[in-house]
C-alpha positions in Angstrom: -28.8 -11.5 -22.3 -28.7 -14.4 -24.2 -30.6 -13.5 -27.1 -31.9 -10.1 -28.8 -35.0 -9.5 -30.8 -36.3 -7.0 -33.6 -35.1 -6.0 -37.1 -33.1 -3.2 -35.3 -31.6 -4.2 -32.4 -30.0 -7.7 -34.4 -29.2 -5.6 -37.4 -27.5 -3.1 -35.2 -25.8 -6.1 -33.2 -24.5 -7.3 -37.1 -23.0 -4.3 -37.8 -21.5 -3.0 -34.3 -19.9 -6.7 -34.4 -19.1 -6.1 -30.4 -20.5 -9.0 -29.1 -21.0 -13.0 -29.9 -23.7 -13.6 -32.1 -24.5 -17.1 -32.4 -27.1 -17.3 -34.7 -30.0 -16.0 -36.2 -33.8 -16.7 -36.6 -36.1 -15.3 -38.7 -40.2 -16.0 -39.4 -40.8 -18.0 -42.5 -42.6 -15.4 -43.7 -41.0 -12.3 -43.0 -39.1 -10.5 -45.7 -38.5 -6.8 -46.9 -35.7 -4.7 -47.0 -34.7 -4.6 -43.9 -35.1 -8.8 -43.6 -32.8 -8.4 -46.4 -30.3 -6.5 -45.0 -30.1 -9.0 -42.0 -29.5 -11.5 -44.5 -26.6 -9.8 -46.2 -24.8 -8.6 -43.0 -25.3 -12.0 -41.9 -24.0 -13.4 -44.4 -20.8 -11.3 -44.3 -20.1 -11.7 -41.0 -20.5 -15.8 -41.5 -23.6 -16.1 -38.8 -26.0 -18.9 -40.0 -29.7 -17.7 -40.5 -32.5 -20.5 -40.1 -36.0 -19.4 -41.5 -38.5 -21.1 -38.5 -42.3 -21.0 -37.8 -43.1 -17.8 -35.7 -44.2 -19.7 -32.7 -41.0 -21.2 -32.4 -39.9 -17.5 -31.8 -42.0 -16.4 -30.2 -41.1 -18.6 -27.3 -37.5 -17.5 -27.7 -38.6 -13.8 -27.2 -41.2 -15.2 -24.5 -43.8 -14.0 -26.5 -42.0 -10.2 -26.8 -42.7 -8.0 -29.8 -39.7 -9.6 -31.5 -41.0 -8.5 -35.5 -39.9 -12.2 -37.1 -36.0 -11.8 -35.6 -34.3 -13.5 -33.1 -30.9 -13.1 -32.9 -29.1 -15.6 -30.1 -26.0 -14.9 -28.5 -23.1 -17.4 -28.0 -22.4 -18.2 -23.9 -19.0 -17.1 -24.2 -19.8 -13.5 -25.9 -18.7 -10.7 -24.7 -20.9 -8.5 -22.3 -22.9 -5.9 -23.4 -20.7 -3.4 -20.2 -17.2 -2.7 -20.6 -15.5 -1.5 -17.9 -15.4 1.3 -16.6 -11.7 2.2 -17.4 -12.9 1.6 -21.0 -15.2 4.7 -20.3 -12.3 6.7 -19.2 -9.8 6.0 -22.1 -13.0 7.1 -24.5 -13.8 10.4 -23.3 -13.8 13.0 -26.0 -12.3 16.3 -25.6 -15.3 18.2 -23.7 -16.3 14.8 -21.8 -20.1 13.8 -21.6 -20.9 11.3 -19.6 -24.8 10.2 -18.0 -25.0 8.6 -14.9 -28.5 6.9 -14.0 -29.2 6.7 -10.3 -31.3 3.6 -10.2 -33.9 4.0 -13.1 -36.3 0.7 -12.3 -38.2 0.5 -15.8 -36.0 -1.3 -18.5 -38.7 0.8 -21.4 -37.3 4.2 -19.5 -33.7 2.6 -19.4 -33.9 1.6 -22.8 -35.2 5.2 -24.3 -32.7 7.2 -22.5 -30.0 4.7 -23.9 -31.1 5.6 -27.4 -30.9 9.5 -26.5 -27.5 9.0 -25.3 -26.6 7.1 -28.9 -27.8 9.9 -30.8 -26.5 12.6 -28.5 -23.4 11.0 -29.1 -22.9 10.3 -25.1 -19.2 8.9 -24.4 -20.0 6.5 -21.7 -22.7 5.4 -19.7 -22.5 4.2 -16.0 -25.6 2.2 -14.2 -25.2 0.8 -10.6 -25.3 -3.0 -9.9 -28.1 -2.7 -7.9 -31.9 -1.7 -7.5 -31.6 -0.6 -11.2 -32.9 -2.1 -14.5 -29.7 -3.4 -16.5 -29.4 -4.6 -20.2 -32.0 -6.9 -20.5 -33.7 -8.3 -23.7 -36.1 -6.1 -22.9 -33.7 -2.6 -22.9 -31.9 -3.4 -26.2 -35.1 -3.9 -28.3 -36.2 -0.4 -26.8 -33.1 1.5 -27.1 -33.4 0.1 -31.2 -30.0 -1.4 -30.7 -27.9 1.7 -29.2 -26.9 -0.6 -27.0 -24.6 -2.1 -29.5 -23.0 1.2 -29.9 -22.8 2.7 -26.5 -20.1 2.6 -23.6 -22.1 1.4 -20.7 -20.4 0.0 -17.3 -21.9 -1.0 -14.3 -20.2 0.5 -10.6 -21.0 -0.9 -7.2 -21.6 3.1 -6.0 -22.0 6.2 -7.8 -20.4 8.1 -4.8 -17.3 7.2 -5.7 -17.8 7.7 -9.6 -18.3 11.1 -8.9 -15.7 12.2 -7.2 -13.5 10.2 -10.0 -15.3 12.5 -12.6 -14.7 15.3 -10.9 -11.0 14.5 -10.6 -10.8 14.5 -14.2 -12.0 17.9 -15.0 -15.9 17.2 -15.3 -18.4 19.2 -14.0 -21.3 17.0 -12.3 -24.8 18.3 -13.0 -28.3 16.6 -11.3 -31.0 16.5 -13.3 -34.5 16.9 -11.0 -37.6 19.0 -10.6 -36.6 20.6 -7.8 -33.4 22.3 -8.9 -33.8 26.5 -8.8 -31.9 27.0 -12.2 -33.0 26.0 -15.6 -31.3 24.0 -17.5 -31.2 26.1 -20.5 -29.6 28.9 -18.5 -26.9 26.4 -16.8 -23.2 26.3 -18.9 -23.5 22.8 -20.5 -20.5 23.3 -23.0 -18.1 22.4 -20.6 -17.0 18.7 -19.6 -20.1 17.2 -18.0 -21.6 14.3 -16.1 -25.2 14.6 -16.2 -27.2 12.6 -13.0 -30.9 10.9 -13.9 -32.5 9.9 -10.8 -35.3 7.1 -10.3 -38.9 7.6 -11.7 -40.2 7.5 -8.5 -37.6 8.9 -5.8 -35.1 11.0 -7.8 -31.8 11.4 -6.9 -30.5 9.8 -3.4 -29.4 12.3 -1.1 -25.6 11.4 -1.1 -25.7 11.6 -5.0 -27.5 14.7 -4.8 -25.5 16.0 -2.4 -21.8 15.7 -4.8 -23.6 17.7 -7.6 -21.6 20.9 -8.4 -25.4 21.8 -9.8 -29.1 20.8 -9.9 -30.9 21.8 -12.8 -34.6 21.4 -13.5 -36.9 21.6 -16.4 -39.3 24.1 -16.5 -42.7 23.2 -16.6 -46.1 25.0 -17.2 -48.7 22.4 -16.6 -50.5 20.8 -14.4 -48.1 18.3 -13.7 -45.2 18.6 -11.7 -42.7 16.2 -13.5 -41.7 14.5 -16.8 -40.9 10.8 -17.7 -37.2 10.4 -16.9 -36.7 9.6 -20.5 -37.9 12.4 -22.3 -36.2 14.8 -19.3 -33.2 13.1 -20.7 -33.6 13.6 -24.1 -34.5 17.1 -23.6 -31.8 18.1 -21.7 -29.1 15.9 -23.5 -29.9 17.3 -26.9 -29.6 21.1 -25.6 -26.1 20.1 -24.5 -25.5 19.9 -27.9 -27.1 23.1 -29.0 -24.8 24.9 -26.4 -21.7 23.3 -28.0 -22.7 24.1 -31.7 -23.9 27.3 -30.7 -20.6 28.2 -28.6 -18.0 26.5 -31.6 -20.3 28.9 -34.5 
């Protein structure tokens, strides 16, 4: 990326400090707290702020929802990935880890990224192709988790899993078609959780290395849930599990 835009995702990029900000544009006539806080962290991290007219930003953004902030990114900055050993030196003491098998929609990407923030997800891993990666577009949505998370990019998931399950984790599909709930499925124990695509789920040799599927029951109509809010959902009762199970 070479810029990022919002109040939250720059502000966020200010205070994670990860990667190269450059500098930093605001509207001429935005201001408030938050505008303010910009300012400040700005300010203490020694990153210029310009004050320009809106239209000037708005072609930086290319005319995204960027709220009066652009924030541009220096060539040489680091990437928003790490690698993937980085994932593996960070994993906690009950490992969680989310793999994403080719999500396509950077808003999707983006929403499960913020779930994964607040979940407190060790590491994220994406593959390099036929799969939405960081764009512009992901880091406003996620509201700057991306600043906070470990996400790395692998040529093959197949692989990955087999690495994961070398190290003690458990691999776990998420998809509508799995026979056991995923409130009734042990997630308290080291665990990679699998998102397929919106459209086509899981591919079959990623599906097929699972130790479990799990599903999502449903009572509707409708046969399925955005990708996102299955991951939220499922993600956050991981950590009603482990609070329950350490009470």
């Amino acid at each position: 990326m070479d810029c990022i835009y919002g109040i939250i995702p720059v502000l966020e990029s200010l205070r994670a400090r990860r990667r190269g900000l450059q500098r930093i544009f605001i509207a001429e006539a935005s201001q408030g707290d938050r505008i303010n806080e910009i300012l400040q962290a700005a300010k203490q991290a020694g990153i210029p702020v310009e004050r320009r007219e809106r239209e000037i930003l708005d072609d930086m953004a290319r005319h995204a929802r960027h709220q009066g902030v652009v924030g541009i990114l220096a060539r040489q900055g680091k990437s928003a990935y790490v690698d993937p050993e980085m994932v593996f030196e960070h994993l906690g003491p009950t490992p969680l880890v989310v793999l994403l098998d080719g999500i396509e929609d950077p808003h999707n990407l983006g929403a499960i990224l913020r779930s994964c923030e607040g979940a407190g997800v060790d590491g994220i891993f994406l593959p390099e192709h036929r799969a939405a990666g960081l764009t512009d577009t992901v880091a406003k949505t996620s509201a700057g988790a991306v600043e906070h998370l470990r996400i790395a990019r692998v040529t093959n998931l197949v692989p990955l899993i087999e690495e994961l399950k070398q190290r003690g984790l458990w691999v776990v599909g998420v998809e509508g078609e799995g026979k056991t709930s995923y409130a009734d499925f042990d997630l308290t124990v080291g665990l990679a959780l699998i998102f397929g695509s919106e459209g086509r789920g899981m591919r079959r040799l990623v599906k097929e290395r699972c130790d479990g599927i799990v599903s999502i029951p449903m009572r509707g109509r409708l046969n399925s849930l955005n990708v996102s809010v299955a991951a939220g959902i499922v993600l956050f009762e991981v950590l009603r599990q482990r609070a329950s199970k350490q009470s």
